[in-house]
C-alpha positions as CSV (number, residue, x, y, z in Angstrom):
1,X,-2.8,2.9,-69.3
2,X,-1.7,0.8,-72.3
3,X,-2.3,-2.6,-73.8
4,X,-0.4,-5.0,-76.2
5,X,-3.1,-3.8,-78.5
6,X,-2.4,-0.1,-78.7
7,X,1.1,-0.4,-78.6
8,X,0.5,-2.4,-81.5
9,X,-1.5,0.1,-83.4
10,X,1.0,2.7,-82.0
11,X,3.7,1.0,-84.1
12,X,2.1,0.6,-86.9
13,X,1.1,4.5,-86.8
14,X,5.4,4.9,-86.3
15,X,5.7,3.0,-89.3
16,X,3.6,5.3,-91.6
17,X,5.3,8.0,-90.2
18,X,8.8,6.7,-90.7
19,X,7.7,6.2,-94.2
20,X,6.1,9.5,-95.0
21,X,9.1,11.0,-93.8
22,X,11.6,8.9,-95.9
23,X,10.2,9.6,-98.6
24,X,9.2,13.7,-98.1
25,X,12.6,14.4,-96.7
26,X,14.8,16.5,-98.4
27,X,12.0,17.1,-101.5
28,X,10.7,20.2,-102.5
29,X,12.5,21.5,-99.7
30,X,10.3,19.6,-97.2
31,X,11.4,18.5,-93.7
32,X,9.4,15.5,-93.7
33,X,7.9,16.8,-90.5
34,X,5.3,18.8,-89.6
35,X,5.2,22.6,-91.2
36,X,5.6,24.9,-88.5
37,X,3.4,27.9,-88.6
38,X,5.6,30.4,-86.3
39,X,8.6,30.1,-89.4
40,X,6.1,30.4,-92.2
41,X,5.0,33.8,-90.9
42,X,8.8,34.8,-90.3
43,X,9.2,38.4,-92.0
44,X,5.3,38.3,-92.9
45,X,2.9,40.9,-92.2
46,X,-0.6,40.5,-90.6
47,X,-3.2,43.0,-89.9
48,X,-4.8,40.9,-86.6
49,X,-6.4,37.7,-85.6
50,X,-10.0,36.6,-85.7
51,X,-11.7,34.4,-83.2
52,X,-13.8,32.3,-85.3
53,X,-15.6,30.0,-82.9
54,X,-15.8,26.4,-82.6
55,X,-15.8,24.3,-86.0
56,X,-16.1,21.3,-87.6
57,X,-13.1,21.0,-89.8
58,X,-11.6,18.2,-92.1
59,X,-8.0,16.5,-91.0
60,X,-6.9,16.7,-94.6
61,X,-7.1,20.9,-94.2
62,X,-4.6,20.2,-90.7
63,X,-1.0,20.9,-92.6
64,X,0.8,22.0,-89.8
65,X,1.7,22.8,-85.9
66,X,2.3,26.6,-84.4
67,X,5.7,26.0,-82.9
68,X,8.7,24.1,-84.0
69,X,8.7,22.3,-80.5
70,X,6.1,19.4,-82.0
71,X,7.1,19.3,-85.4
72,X,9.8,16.8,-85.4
73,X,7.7,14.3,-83.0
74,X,5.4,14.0,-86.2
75,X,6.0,12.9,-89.8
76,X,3.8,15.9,-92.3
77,X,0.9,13.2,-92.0
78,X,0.7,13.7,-88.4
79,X,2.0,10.1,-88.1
80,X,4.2,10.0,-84.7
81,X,8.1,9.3,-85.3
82,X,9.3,8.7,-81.4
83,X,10.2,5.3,-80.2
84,X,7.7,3.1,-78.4
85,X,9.4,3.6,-75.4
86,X,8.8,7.0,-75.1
87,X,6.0,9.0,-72.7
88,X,5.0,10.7,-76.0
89,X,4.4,7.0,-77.3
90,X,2.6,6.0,-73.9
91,X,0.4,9.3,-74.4
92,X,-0.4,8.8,-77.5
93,X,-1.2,4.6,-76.8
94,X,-4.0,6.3,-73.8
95,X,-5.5,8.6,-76.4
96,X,-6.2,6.2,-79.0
97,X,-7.5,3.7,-76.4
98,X,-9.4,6.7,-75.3
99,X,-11.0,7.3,-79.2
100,X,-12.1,3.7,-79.3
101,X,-13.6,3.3,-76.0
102,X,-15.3,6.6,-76.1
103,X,-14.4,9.0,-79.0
104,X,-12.8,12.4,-78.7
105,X,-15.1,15.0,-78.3
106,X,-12.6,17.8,-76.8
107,X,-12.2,20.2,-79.3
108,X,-8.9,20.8,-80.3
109,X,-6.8,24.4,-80.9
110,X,-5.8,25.7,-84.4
111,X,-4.8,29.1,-86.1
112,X,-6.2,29.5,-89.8
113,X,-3.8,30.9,-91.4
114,X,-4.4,31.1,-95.6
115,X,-7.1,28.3,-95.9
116,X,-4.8,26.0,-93.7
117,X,-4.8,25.0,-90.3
118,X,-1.8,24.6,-87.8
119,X,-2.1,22.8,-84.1
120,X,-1.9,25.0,-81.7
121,X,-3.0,22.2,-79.3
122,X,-3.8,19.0,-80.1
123,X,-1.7,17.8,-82.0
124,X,-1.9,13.6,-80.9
125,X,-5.7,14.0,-81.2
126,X,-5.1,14.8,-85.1
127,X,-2.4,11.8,-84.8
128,X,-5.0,9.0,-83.4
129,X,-7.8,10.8,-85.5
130,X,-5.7,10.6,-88.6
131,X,-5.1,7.1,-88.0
132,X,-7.8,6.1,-88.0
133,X,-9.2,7.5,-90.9
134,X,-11.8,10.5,-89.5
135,X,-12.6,12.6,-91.5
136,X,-12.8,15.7,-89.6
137,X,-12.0,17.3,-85.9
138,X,-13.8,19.8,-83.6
139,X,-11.6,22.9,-83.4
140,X,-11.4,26.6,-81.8
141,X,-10.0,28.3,-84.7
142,X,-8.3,31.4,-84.9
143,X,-7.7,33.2,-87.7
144,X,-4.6,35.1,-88.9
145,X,-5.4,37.8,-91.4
146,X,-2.0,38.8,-93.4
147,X,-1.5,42.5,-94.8
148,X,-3.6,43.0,-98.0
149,X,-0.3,42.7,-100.5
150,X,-1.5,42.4,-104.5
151,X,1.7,41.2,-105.4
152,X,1.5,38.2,-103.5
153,X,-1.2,35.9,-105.8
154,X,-1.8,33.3,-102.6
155,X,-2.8,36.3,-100.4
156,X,-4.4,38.7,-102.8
157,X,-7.0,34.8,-104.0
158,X,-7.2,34.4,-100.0
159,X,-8.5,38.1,-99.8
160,X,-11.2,37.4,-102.4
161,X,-12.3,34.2,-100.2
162,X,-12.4,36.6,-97.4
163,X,-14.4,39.1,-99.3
164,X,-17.0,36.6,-100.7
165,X,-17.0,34.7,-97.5
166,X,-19.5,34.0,-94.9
């Protein structure tokens, strides 16, 4: 169920969205949507996944979603881009009544993949939590080791966090 009140807030959320994605479009070669972990690991090799539990992680470390199915219903700052009208829109309306009546406590699904995080599910909980400026988000994270490969800097300084880590 909705109210004037969260449709409200739902709109302004749109609005930052809209914005975010005027002005990432096109940039850097950014979408202005979501990053979509499934095409960054295109042609990339991996050695396994890790089941790391339930954690406490920060929203700023959230960068992405696993398929492209969610990615354009989000501006890259999780900010929603569907009309008001939508039942993504009245979903999302219920979920951030939800937060501020009783908070979100349902931990939400991510792969770690390089230091960053993509929704597996969950992603409108990291919308309404963004939004209202949490800082972080309960999360059963999997991680996604890639193939040692020294010529690749990111991977070869992720393999010395992985080394040195807990």
């Amino acid at each position: 169920m909705t109210d004037q009140k969260s449709l409200q807030e739902y709109l302004a959320a749109r609005r930052a969205g809209r914005r975010y994605f005027a002005e990432h479009e096109g940039k850097n070669g950014e979408t202005g949507c979501l990053e979509v972990l499934e095409d960054r690991l295109r042609g990339v090799e991996t050695v396994g996944e890790i089941n790391l539990g339930t954690h406490e992680i920060p929203l700023k470390n959230i960068v992405g979603t696993y398929t492209a199915a969610r990615s354009t219903a989000f501006a890259g700052n999780f900010m929603p881009l569907l009309d008001e009208g939508t039942e993504f829109a009245a979903k999302w309306q219920s979920l951030y009544l939800h937060h501020i009546k009783d908070g979100i406590s349902d931990p939400i699904k991510v792969y770690e993949y390089i230091n960053r995080f993509f929704v597996l599910e969950g992603n409108k909980r990291v919308s309404v939590l963004n939004y209202v400026g949490a800082y972080s988000i309960r999360a059963d994270v999997i991680r996604i080791v890639p193939k040692r490969d020294s010529k690749n800097r990111e991977i070869d300084i992720y393999y010395e966090f992985l080394d040195y880590g807990p």
